[in-house]
BATI-569081 format. One record per residue (C-alpha): x, y, z; residue in one letter; residue number from 1. Coordinates in pm, 1 decimal, padded with zeros to 6 digits. Layout:
+----------+----------+----------+------+-----+
!        x !        y !        z ! code ! pos !
+----------+----------+----------+------+-----+
!        X !        Y !        Z !    A ! NUM !
...
+----------+----------+----------+------+-----+
END
This chain:
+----------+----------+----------+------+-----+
!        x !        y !        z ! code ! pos !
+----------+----------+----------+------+-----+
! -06197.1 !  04298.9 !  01142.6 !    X !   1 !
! -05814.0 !  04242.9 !  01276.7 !    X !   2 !
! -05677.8 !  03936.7 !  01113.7 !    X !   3 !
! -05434.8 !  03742.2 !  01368.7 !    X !   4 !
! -05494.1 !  03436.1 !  01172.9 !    X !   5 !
! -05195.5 !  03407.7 !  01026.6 !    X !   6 !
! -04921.1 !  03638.8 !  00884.0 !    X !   7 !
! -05007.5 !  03487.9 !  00525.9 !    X !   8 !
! -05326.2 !  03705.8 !  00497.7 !    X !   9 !
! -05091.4 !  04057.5 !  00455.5 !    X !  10 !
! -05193.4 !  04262.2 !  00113.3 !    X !  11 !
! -04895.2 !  04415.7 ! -00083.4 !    X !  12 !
! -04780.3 !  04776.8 !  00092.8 !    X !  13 !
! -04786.4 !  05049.2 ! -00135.8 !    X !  14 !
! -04439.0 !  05073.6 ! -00215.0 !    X !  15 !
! -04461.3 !  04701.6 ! -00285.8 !    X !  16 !
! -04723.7 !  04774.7 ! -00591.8 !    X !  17 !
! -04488.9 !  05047.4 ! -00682.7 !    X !  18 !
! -04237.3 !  04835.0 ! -00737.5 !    X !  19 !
! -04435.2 !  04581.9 ! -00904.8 !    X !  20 !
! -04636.0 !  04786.8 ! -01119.9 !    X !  21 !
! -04230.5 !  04916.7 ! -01244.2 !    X !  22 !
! -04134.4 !  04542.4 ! -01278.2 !    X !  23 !
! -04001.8 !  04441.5 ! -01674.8 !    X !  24 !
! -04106.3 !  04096.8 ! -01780.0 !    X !  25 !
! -03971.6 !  03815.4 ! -01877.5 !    X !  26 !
! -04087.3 !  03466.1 ! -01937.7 !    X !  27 !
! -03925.8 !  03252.5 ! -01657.6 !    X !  28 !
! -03955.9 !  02916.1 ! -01817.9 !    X !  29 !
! -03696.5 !  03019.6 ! -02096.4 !    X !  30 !
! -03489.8 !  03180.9 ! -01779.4 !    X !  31 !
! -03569.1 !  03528.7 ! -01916.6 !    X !  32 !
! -03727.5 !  03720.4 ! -01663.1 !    X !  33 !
! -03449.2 !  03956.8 ! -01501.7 !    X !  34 !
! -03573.6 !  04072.9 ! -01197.8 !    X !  35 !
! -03687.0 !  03684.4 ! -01108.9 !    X !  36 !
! -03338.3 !  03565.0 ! -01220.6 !    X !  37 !
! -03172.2 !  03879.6 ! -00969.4 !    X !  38 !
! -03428.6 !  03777.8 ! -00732.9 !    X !  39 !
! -03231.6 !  03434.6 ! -00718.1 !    X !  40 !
! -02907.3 !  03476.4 ! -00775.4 !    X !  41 !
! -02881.6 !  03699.1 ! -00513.8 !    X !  42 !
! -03090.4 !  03576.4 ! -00232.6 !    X !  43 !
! -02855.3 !  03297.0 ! -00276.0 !    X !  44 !
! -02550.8 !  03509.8 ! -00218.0 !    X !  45 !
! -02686.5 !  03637.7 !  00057.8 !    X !  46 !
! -02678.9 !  03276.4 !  00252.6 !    X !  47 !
! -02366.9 !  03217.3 !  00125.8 !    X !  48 !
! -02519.2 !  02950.7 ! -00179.4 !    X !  49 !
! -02489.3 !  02929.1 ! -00566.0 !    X !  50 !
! -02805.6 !  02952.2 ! -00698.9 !    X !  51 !
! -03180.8 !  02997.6 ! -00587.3 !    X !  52 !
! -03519.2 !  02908.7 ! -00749.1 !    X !  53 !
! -03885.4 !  03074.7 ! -00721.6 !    X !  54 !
! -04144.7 !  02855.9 ! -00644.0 !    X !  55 !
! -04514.5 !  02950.8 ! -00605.0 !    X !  56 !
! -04539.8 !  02823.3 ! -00255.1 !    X !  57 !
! -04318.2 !  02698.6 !  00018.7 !    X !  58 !
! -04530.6 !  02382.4 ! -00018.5 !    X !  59 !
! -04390.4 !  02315.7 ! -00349.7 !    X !  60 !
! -04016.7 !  02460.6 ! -00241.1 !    X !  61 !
! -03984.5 !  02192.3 !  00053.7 !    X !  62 !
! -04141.6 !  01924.7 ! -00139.3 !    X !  63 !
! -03898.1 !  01963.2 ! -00434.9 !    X !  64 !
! -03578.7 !  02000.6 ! -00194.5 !    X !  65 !
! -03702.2 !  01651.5 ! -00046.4 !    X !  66 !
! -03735.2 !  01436.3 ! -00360.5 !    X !  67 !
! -03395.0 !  01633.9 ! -00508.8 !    X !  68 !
! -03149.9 !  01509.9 ! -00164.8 !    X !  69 !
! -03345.5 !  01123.2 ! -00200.9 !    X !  70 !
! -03386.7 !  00836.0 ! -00383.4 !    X !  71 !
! -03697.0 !  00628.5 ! -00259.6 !    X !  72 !
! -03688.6 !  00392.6 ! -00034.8 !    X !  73 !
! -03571.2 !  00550.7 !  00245.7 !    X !  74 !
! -03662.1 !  00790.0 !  00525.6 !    X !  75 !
! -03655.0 !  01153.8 !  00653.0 !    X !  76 !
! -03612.0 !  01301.0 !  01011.8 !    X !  77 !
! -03789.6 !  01575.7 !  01105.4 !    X !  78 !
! -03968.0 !  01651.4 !  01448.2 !    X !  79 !
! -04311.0 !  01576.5 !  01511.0 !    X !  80 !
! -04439.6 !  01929.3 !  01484.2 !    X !  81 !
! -04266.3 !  01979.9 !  01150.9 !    X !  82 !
! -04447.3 !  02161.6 !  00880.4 !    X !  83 !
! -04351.5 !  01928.8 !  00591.0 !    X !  84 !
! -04474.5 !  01642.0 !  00845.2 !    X !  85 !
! -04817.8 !  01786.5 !  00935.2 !    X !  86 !
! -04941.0 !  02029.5 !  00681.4 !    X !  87 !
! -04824.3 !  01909.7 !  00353.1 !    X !  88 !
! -05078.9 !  01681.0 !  00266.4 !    X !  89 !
! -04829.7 !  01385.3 !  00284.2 !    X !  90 !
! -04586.1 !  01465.7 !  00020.9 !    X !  91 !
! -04278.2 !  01300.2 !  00199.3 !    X !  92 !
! -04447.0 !  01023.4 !  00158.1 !    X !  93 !
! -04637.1 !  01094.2 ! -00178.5 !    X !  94 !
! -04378.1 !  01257.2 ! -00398.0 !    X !  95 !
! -04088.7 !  01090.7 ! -00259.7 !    X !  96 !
! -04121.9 !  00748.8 ! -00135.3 !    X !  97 !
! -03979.3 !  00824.6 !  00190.9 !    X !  98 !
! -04071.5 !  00753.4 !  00556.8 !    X !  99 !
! -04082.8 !  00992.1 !  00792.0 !    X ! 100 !
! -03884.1 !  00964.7 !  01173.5 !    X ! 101 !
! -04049.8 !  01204.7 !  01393.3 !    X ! 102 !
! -03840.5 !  01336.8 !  01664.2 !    X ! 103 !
! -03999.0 !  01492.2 !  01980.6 !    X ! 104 !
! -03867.3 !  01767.8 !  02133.2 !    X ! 105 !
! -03963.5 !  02099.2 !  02278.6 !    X ! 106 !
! -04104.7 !  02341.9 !  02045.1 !    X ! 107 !
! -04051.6 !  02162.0 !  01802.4 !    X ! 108 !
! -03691.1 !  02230.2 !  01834.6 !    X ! 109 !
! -03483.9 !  01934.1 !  01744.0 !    X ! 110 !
! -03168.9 !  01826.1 !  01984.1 !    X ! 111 !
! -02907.0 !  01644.8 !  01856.1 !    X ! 112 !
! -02955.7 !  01297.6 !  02086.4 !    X ! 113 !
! -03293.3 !  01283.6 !  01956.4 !    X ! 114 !
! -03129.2 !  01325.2 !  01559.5 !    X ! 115 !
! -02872.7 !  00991.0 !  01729.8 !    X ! 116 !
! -03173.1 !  00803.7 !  01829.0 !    X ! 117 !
! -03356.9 !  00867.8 !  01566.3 !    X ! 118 !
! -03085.2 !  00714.7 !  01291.1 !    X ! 119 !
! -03209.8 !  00394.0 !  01161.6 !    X ! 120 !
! -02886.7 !  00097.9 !  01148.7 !    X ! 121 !
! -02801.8 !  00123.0 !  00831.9 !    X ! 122 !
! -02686.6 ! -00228.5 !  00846.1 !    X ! 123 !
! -03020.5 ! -00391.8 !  00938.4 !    X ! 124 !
! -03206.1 ! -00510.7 !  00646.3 !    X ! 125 !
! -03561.1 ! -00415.7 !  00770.0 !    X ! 126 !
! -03505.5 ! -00051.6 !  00789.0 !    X ! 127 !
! -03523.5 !  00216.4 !  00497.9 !    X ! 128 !
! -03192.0 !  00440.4 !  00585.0 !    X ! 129 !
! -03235.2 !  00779.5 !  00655.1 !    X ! 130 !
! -03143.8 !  01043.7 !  00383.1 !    X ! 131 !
! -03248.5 !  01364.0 !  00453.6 !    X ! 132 !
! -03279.3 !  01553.1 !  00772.2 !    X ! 133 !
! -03563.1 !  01880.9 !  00795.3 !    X ! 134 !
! -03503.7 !  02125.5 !  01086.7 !    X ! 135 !
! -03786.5 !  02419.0 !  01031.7 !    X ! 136 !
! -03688.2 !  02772.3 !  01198.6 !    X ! 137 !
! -03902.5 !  02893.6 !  01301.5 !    X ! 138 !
! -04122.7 !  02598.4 !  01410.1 !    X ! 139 !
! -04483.4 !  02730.1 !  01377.0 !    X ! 140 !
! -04656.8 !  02430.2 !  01553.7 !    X ! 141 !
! -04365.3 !  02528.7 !  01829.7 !    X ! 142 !
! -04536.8 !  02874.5 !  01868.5 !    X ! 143 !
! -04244.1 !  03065.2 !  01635.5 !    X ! 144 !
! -03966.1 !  02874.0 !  01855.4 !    X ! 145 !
! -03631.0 !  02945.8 !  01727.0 !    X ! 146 !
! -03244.3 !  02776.7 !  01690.7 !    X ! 147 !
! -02971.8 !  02901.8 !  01835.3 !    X ! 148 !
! -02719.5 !  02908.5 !  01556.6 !    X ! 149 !
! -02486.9 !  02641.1 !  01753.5 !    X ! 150 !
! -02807.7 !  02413.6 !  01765.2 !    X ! 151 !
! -02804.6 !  02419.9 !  01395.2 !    X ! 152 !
! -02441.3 !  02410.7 !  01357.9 !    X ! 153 !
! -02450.4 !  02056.7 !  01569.7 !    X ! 154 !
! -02750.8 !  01922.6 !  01385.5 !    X ! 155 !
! -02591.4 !  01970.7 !  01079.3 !    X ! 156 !
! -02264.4 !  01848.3 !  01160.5 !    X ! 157 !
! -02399.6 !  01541.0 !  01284.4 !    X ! 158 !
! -02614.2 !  01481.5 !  00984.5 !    X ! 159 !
! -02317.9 !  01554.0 !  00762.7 !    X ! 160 !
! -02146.4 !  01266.5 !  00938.1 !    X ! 161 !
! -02392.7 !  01019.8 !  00883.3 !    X ! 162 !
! -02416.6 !  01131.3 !  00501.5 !    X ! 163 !
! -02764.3 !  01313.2 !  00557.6 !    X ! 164 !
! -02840.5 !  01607.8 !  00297.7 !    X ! 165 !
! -02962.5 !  01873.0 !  00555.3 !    X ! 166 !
! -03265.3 !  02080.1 !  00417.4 !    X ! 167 !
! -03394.5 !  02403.3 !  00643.2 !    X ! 168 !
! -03760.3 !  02495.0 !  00617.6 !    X ! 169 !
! -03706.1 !  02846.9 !  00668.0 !    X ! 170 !
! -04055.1 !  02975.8 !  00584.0 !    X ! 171 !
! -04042.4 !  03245.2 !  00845.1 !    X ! 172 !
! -03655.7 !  03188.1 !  00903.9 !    X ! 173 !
! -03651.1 !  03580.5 !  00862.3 !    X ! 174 !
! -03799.6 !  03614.2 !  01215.2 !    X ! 175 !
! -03566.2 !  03395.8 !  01406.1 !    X ! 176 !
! -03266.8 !  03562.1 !  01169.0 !    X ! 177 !
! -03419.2 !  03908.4 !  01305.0 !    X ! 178 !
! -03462.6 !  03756.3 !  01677.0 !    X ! 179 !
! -03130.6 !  03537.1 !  01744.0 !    X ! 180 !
! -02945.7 !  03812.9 !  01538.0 !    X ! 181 !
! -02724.3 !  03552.2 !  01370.5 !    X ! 182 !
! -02648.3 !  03635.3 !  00987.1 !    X ! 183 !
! -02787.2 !  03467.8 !  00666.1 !    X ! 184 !
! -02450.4 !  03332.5 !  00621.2 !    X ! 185 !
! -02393.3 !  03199.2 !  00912.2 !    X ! 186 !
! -02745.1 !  03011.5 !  00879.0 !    X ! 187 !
! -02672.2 !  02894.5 !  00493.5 !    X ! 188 !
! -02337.9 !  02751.5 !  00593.8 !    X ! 189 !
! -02551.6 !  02448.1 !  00797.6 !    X ! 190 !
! -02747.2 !  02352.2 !  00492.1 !    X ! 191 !
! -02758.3 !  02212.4 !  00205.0 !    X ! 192 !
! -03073.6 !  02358.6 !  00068.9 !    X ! 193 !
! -03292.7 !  02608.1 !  00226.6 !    X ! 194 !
! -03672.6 !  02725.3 !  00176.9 !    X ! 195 !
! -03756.0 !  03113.1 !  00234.4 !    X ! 196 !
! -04148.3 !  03223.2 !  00214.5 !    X ! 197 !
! -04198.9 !  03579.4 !  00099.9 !    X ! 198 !
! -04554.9 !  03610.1 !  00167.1 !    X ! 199 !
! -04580.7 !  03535.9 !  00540.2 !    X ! 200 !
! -04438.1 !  03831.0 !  00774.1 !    X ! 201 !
! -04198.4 !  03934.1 !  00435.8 !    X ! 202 !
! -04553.0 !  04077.9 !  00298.1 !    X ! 203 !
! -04488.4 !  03971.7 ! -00019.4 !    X ! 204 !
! -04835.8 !  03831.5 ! -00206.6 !    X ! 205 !
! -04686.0 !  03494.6 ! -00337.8 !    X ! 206 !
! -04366.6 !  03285.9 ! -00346.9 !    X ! 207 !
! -04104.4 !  03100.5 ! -00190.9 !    X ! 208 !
! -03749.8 !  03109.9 ! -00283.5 !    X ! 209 !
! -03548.0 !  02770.6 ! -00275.1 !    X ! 210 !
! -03167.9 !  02786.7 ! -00251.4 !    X ! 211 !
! -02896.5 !  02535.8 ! -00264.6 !    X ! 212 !
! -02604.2 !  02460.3 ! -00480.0 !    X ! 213 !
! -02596.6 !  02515.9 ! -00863.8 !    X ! 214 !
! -02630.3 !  02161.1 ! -00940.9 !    X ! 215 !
! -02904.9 !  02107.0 ! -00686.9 !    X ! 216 !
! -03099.1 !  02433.8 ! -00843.8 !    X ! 217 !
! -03022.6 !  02321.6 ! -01187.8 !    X ! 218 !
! -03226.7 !  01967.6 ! -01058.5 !    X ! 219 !
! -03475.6 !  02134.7 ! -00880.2 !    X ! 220 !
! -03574.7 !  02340.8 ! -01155.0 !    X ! 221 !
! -03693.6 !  02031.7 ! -01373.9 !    X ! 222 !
! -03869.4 !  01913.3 ! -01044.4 !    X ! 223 !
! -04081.7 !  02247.4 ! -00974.4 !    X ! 224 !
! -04177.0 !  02191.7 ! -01387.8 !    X ! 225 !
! -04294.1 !  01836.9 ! -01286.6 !    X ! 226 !
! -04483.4 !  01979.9 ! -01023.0 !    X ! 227 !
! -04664.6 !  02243.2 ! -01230.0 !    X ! 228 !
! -04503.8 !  02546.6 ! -01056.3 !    X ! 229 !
! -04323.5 !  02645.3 ! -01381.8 !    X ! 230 !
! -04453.9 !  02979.7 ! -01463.5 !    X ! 231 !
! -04385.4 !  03275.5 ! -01704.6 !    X ! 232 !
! -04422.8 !  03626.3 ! -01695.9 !    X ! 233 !
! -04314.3 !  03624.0 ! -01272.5 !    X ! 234 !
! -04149.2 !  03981.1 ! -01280.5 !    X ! 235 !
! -04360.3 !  04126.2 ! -01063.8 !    X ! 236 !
! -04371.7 !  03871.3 ! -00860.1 !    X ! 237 !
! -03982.0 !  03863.0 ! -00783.0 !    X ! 238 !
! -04035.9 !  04280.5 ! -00772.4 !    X ! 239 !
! -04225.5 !  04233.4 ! -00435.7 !    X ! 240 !
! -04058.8 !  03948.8 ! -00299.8 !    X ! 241 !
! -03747.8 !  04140.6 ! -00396.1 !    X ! 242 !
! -03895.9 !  04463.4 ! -00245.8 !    X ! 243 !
! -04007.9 !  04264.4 !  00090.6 !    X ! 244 !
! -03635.8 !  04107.5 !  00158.6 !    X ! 245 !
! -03505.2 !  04483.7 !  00116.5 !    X ! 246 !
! -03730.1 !  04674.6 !  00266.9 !    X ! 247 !
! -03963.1 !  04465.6 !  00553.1 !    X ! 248 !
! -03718.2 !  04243.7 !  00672.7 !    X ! 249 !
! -03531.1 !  04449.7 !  00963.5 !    X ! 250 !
! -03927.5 !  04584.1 !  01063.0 !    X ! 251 !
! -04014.3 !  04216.8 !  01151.1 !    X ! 252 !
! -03869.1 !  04301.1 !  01506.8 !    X ! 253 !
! -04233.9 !  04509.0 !  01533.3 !    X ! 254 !
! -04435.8 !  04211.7 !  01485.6 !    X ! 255 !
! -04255.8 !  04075.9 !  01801.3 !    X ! 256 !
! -04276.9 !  04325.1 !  02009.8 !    X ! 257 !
! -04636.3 !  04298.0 !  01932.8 !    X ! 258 !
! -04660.0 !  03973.1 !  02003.6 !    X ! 259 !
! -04524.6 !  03963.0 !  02337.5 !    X ! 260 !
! -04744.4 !  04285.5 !  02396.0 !    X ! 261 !
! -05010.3 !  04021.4 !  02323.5 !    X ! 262 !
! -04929.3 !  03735.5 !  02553.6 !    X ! 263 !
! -04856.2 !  03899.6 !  02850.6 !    X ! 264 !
! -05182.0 !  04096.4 !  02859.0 !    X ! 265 !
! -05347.6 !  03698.0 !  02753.0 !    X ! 266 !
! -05162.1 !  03519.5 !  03013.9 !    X ! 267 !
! -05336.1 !  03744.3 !  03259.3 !    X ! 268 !
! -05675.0 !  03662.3 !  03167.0 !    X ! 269 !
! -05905.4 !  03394.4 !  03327.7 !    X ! 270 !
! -05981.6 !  03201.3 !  03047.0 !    X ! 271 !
! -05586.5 !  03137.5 !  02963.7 !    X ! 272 !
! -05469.8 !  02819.8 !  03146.0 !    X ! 273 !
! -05107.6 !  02869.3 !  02992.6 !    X ! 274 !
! -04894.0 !  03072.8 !  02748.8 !    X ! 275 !
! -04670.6 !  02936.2 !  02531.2 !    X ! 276 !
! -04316.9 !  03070.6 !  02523.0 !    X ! 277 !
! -04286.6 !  03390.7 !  02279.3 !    X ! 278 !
! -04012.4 !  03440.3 !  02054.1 !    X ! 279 !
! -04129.8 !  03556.8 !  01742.3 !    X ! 280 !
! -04439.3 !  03672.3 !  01579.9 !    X ! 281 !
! -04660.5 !  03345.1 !  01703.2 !    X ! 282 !
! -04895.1 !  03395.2 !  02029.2 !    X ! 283 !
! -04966.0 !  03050.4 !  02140.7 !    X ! 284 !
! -05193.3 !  02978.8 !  02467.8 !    X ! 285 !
! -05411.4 !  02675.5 !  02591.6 !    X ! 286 !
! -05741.0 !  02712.8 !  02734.7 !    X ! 287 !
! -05915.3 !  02663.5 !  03075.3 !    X ! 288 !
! -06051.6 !  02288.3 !  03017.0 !    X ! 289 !
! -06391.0 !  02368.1 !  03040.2 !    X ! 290 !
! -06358.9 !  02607.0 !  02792.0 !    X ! 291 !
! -06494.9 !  02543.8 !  02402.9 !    X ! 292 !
! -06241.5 !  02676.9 !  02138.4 !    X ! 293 !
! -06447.9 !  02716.4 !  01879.9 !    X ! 294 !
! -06703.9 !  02914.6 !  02137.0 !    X ! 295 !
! -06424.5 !  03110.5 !  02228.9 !    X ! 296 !
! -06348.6 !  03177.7 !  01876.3 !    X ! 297 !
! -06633.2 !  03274.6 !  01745.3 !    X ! 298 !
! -06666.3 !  03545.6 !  02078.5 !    X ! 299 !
! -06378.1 !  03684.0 !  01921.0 !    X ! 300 !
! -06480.6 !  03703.2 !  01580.6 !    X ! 301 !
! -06805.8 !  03894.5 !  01661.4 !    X ! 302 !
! -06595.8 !  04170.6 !  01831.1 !    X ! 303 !
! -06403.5 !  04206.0 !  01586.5 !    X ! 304 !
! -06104.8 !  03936.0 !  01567.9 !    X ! 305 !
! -05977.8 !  03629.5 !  01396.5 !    X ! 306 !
! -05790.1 !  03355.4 !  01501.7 !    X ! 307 !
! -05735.5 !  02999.0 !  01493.0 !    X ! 308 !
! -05786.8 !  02685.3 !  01663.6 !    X ! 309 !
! -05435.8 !  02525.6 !  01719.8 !    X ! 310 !
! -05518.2 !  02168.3 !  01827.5 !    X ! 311 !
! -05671.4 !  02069.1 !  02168.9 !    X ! 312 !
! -05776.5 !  02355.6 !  02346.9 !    X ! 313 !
! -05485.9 !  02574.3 !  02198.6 !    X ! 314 !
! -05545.1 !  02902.7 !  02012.2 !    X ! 315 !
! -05314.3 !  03074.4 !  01794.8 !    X ! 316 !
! -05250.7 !  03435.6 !  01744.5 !    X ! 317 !
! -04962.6 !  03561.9 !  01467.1 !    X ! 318 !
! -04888.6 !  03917.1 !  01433.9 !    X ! 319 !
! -04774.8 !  04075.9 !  01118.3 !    X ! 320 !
! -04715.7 !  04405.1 !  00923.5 !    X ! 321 !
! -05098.1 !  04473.7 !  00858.1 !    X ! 322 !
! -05170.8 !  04533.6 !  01266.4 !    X ! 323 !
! -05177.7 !  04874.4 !  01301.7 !    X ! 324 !
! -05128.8 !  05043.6 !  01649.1 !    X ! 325 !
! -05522.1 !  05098.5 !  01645.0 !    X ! 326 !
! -05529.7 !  04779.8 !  01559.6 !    X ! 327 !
! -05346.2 !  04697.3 !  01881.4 !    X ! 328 !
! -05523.1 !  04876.6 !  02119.0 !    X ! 329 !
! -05845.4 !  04750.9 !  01995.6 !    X ! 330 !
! -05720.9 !  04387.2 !  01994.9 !    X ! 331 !
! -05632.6 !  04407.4 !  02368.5 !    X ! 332 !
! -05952.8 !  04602.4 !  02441.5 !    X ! 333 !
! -06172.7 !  04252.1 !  02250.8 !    X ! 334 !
! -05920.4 !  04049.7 !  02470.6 !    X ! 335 !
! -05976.1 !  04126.2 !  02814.5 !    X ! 336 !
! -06310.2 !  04151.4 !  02682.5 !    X ! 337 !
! -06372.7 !  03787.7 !  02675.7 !    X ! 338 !
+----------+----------+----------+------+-----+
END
């Protein structure tokens, strides 16, 4: 079976258990694990920020980064297709008392008039002022859509002026780092806290590293205890996230080139009505009408292929370090198939 459901469903390389099996261990609650405290302290220098913290999931890492920047009531902006807005169970809302502002822009890509309109008068009684803006590169609902760096650079300048914390959901800000080509620096210097996953196209099989200031981390760390994602003996852990940042970062630029191998052999099939655009590892495209997604799906499946059903008549497609170039040829082979 070839697995294009998602690039979360990648197994550990065998360098990767190498590395882990090598791995000393520590417990991280007393802040003794070395390779998880190395695994922080120098992501963090990486982007240009003090201090980092491991998290379980990028889930928890966003969540915690929103209720450290707020103090409820008040409200976040974030587009509509934002992760944090759609697929985490409500916890703007839940954890930190805070209303979300949806934006609307294309894929998912926030513009800065929309960030103006969006700001609530912070003079007007009635309205819960805004605290906390979320950009997410790159936007998975947008179909991997990416920031230029000068979008984020004006985003975060504006926020900055209206005395928004700026947080970046950067679960697979790797990819857009790899396809823009802009450095980790460059991207850190527009935030004030920033969520990296390790176990989507990274390869890594759990985590998500949270960065921000040394104050902020020093916070945040209490928070991800409150949360339950305090844990102990995470060497080996940090040994393949550390292992995926060093070693299957730069081949990312495969999974794209895969994925545009993808679409344009998809866009030329009857059953595709239209493509989204490709930038990264994400292969969205809608469906002819009268077309059944789930029928189309399950076609798939029983020659050989998984995917998933993206809304509407949308399906997506996300490449990743386990698609082989057998794996390739087969998947176009089921594809045209259809």
């Amino acid at each position: 079976m070839i697995d294009f459901r998602s690039d979360t469903v990648t197994r550990p390389s065998q360098g990767m258990l190498a590395a882990m099996q090598k791995a000393p261990l520590g417990d991280d609650v007393f802040g003794e694990d070395p390779l998880t405290n190395a695994l922080e302290r120098e992501t963090a220098q990486r982007f240009g920020l003090e201090a980092g913290l491991f998290c379980p999931s990028g889930t928890m890492a966003n969540q915690i980064a929103i209720k450290n920047h707020s103090s409820a009531p008040g409200s976040l902006i974030c587009d509509q297709r934002s992760h944090v807005y759609l697929y985490e169970v409500g916890g703007i809302s839940f954890h930190s008392g805070l209303s979300p502002i949806l934006t609307q822009d294309e894929a998912g890509l926030m513009q800065p008039s929309s960030l103006l309109a969006a700001l609530p008068n912070p003079h007007d009684l009635h309205k819960a002022n805004a605290q906390i803006l979320v950009l997410e590169n790159t936007c998975n609902k947008g179909g991997g859509s990416c920031y230029e760096l000068d979008q984020m650079q004006a985003l975060s300048q504006l926020a900055r002026e209206n005395n928004l914390a700026v947080h970046l959901d950067g679960a697979r800000l790797a990819n857009a780092i790899v396809a823009k080509g802009y450095s980790e620096k460059e991207v850190g210097a527009c935030f004030d806290s920033i969520s990296i996953c390790l176990s989507k196209g990274l390869g890594a099989p759990i985590g998500s590293l949270l960065l921000g200031s040394a104050d902020f981390i020093r916070s945040a760390r209490r928070l991800r205890k409150l949360f339950g994602g305090g844990m102990r003996q995470t060497g080996q852990l940090a040994a393949a996230g550390q292992y995926a940042l060093d070693q299957q970062w730069d081949r990312l630029a495969e999974d794209h080139e895969k994925a545009a191998e993808l679409g344009q052999l998809i866009a030329q099939q009857a059953y595709c009505e239209e493509l989204a655009p490709i930038q990264t590892n994400i292969v969205l495209f809608r469906l002819k009408e009268e077309l059944s997604p789930q029928a189309f799906l399950d076609q798939l499946a029983a020659k050989g292929l998984l995917a998933v059903p993206f809304g509407g008549q949308w399906i997506r497609l996300v490449t990743h370090l386990d698609i082989s170039a057998a794996d390739m040829q087969q998947a176009k082979q089921i594809l045209r198939s259809i």
